[in-house]
C-alpha positions in Angstrom: 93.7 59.1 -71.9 90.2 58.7 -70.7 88.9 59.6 -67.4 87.3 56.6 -65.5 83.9 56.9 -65.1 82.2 57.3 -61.7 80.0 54.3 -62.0 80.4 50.9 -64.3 79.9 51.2 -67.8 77.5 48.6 -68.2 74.9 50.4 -65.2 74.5 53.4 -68.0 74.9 51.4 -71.5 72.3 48.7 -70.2 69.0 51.3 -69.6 70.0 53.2 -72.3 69.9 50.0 -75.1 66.5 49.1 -72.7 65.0 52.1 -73.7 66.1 52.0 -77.2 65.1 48.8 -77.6 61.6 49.8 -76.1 61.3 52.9 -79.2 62.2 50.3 -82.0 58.9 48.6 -84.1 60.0 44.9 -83.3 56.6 43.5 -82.9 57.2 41.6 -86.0 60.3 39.7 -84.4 58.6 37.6 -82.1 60.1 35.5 -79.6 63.3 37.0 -80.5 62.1 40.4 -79.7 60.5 38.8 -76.3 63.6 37.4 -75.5 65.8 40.5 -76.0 63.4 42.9 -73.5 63.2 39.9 -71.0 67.3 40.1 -70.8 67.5 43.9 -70.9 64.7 44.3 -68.6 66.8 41.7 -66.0 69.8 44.4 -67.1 67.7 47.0 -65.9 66.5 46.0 -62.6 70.5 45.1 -61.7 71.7 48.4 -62.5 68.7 50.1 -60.6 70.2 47.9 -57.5 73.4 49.3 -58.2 72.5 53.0 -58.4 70.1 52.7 -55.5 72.4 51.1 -53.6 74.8 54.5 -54.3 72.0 56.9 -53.5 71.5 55.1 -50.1 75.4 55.3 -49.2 75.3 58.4 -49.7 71.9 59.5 -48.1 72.5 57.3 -45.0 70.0 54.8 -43.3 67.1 55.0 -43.3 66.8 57.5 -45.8 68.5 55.4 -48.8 66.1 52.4 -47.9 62.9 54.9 -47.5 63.8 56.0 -50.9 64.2 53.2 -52.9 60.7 52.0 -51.4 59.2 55.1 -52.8 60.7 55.2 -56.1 59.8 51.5 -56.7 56.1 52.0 -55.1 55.5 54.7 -58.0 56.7 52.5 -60.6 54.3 49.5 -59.1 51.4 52.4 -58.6 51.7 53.2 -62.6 52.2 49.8 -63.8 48.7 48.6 -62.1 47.1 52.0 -62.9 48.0 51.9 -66.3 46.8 48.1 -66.8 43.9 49.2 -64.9 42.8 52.1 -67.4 44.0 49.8 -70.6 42.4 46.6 -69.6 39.0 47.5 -68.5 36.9 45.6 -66.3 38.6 42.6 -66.2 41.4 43.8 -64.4 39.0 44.5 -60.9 41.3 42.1 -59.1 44.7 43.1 -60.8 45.5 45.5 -58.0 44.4 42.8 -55.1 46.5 40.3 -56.5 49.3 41.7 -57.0 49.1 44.3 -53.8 48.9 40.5 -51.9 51.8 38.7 -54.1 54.2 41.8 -53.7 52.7 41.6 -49.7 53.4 38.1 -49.6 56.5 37.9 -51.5 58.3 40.2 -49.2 57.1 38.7 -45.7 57.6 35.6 -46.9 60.0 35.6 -50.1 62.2 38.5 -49.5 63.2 38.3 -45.7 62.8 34.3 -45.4 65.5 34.6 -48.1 67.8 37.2 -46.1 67.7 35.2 -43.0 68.4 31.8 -44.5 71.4 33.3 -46.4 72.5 35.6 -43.0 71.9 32.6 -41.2 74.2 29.9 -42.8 77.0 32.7 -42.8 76.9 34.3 -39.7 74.7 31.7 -37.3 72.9 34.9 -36.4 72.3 38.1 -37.1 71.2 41.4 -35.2 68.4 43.7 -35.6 66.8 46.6 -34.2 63.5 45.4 -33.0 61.8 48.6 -32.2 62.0 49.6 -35.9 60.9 46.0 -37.1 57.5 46.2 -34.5 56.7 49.8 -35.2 56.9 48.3 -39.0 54.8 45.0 -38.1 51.7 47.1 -36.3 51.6 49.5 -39.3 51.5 47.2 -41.7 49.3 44.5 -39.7 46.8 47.4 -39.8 46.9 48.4 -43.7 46.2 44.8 -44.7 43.5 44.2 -42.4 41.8 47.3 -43.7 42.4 46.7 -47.4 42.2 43.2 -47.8 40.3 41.3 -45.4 37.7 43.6 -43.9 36.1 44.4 -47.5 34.7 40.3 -47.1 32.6 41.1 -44.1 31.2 44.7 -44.6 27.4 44.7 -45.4 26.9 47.7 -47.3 27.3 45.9 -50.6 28.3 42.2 -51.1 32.0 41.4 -50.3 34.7 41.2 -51.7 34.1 45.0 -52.6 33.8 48.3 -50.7 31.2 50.8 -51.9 32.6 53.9 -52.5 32.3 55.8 -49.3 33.8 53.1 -47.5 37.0 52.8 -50.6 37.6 56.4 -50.2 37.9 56.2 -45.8 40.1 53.3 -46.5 42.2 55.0 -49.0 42.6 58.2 -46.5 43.4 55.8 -43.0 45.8 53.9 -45.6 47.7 57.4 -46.6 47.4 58.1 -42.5 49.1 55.2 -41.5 51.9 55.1 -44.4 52.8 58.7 -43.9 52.8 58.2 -39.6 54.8 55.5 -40.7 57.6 57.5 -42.4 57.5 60.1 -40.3 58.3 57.7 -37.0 61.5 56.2 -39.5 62.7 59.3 -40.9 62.2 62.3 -38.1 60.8 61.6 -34.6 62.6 58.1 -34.3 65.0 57.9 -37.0 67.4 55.2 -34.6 64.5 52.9 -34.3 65.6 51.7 -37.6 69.6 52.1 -37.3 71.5 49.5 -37.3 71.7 48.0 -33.2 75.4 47.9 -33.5 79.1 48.0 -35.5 78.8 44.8 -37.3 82.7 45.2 -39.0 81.4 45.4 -42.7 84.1 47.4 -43.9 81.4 48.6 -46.8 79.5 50.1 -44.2 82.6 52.3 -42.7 83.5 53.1 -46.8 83.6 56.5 -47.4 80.4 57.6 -49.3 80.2 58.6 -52.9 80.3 62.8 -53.7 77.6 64.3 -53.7 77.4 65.0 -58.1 77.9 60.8 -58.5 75.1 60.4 -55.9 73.0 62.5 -58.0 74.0 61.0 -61.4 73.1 57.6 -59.6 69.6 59.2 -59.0 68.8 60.1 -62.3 69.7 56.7 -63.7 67.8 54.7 -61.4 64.7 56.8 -62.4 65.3 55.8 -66.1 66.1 52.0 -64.7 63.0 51.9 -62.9 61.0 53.9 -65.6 62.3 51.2 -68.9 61.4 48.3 -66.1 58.2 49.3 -66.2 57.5 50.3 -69.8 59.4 46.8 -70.2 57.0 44.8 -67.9 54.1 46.7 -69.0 55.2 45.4 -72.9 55.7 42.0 -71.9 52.1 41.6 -69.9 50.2 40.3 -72.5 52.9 37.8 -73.9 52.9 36.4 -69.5 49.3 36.1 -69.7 49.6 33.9 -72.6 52.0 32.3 -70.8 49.7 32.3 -68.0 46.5 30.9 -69.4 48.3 28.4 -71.8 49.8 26.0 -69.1 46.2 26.6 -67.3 47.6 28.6 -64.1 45.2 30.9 -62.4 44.9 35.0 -64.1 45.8 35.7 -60.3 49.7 34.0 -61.3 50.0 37.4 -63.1 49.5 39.7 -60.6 52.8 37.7 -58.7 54.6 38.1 -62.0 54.3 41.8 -61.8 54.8 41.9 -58.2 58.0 39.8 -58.9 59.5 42.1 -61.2 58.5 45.0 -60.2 60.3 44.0 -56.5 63.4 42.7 -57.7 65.3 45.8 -57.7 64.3 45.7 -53.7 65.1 42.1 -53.5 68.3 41.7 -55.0 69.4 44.9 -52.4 68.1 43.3 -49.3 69.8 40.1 -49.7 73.3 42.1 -51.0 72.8 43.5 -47.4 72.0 40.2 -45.3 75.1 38.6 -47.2 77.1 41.7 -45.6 75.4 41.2 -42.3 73.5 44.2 -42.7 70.3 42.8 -41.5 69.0 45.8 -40.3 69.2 47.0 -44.2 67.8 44.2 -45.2 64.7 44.4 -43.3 64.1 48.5 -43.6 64.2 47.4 -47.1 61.4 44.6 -47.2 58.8 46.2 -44.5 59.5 49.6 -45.8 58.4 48.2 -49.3 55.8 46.5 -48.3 54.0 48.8 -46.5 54.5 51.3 -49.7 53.3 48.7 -51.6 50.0 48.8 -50.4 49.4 51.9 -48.5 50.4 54.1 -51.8 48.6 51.5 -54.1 45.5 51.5 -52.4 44.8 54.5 -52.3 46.1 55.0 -56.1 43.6 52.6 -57.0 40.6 54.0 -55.5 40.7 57.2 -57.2 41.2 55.7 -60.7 38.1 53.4 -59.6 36.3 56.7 -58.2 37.1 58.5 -61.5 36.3 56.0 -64.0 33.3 54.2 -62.2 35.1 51.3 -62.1 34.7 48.3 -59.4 37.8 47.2 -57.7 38.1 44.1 -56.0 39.8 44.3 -52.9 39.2 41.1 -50.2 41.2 38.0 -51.0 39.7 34.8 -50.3 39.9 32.2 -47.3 42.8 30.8 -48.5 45.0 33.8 -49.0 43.8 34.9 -45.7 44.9 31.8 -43.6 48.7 32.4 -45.8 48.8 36.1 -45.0 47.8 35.3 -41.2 50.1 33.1 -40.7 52.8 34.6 -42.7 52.4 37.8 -39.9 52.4 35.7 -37.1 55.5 33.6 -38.0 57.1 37.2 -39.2 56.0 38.3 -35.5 57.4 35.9 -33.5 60.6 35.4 -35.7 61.6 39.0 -34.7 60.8 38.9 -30.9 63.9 38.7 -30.0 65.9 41.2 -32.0 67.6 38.2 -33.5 67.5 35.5 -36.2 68.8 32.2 -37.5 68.5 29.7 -40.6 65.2 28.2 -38.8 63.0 31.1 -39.3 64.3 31.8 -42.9 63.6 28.3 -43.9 60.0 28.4 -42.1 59.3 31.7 -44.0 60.7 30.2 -47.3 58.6 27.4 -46.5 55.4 29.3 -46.6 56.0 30.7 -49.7 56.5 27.7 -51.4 52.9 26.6 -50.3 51.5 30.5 -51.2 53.2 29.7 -54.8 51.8 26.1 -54.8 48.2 26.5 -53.6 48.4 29.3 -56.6 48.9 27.0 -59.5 46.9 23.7 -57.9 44.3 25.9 -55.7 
């Protein structure tokens, strides 16, 4: 008889045929071929939810959520290097675009999401708002820095920084990331604990051992590695996609942001459906500010080294969205609680972020 595996099959079989899949010459199989790594790379990102969602049982909050940031982070920081080094000069803004979709899709996206869906099941849900604001001013800071302050600096015509001014932003960015994680995961580790015993029975469940936390590791590393190899395959067949219904290059910086997020995404809202908001959130700021204050700084050494020009500032427009996507995030978690109303104003923003992208 045959023992029962510590995790589901189909969270090992899935990477592995990913990868295989990946290693086979099936250029010549067109749309079939582009349809098969679509569905495995969708397999993918669910069974990196599932094994990161058993390395943070085990771990313990915040230290599951702070790694799953990190890990996904990496992969994001390779994929945009690596389409960086590939595609030349034209991809100067591929870093800005999708640093600000992956920004914007978790502020916006992401938590609106988690509090409509905690919202209509629980009425409301509680939070620890010292974590959340200690989040907010952190990240507040980073996209100030990195986005919006390149438009107005005189030393060379915005939206650029000369290099001087790319290498003091990339060293406050790594300051302020790793003060960040430091506050979460040593000096004030309760800031971002749950406030209370919300009853999820999952949450009081006793935690996987200690050799099926680690197996769990090691596959979401191969998940998260085959997602990226995956999305990094499929770029040029998006940009098609992209360019042939007439949408904006900037549409496939949110592609890659998309996917590259999902794993994050689809764990959140698994958490705000258990009324673990406090999850949840962890989970969306933590990644966020990953997102950008590892990227950045990523970024600007690859444009240091190669002599290429990055394009950091983001227009008018994306800076009246992000402004107003902090400020509604800001007041929505003044009170240490939340309702349907702000996840459907948040949702409601990033419908207009995704509209005003294809008819700018």
């Amino acid at each position: 008889m045959l023992k029962k595996l510590p995790l589901p099959l189909w969270t090992i079989i899935l990477p592995v045929l990913a990868w295989v899949t990946y290693m086979l010459p099936l250029a010549e199989a067109g749309g079939f071929a582009i349809a098969l790594k679509t569905l495995l790379l969708i397999g993918s990102v669910l069974a990196a939810v599932h094994h990161a969602e058993v390395v943070a049982h085990r771990v313990g909050e915040p230290f599951g959520t702070l790694l799953l940031a990190l890990a996904v982070t990496v992969i994001e920081v390779s994929l945009i290097v690596s389409l960086m080094l590939t595609g030349g000069p034209e991809t100067a803004a591929l870093a800005r675009d999708t640093v600000f979709a992956a920004v914007m899709i978790i502020l916006t996206g992401m938590i609106g999401i988690c509090l409509l869906v905690g919202g209509v099941k629980y009425r409301e849900q509680l939070f620890t708002s010292s974590g959340v604001k200690a989040a907010l001013v952190t990240l507040m800071a980073i996209l100030t820095l990195t986005l919006i302050l390149p438009n107005y600096t005189t030393s060379i015509a915005g939206p650029y920084y000369n290099n001087a001014q790319l290498v003091f932003v990339a060293v406050i960015s790594l300051i302020l990331y790793g003060a960040f994680v430091m506050v979460q995961a040593v000096r004030h580790r309760d800031f971002f604990l749950p406030p209370d015993d919300d009853g999820d029975e999952d949450h009081h469940a006793a935690p996987p051992t200690t050799k099926v936390a680690l197996l769990s590791g090691l596959l979401l590393l191969v998940c998260l590695g085959i997602v990226v190899l995956l999305a990094k395959a499929l770029a040029p067949d998006i940009e098609n996609a992209v360019v042939n219904i007439g949408a904006p290059k900037s549409l496939v910086g949110v592609i890659i942001a998309t996917v590259v997020l999902l794993p994050e995404g689809l764990a959140a809202y698994r958490a705000a459906k258990k009324n673990r908001l406090q999850t949840s959130l962890n989970l969306a700021l933590g990644s966020a500010l990953a997102s950008i204050g590892l990227t950045i700084p990523a970024v600007a050494i690859v444009a240091l080294i190669t002599g290429m020009t990055i394009t950091l500032g983001i227009d008018m427009k994306s800076m009246v969205l992000l402004l107003l996507a902090q400020l509604s995030i800001i007041i929505s978690f003044g009170s240490g609680k939340t309702n349907i109303l702000q996840g459907i104003v948040l949702l409601t923003i990033f419908a207009a972020y995704l509209f005003t992208i294809i008819a700018p």
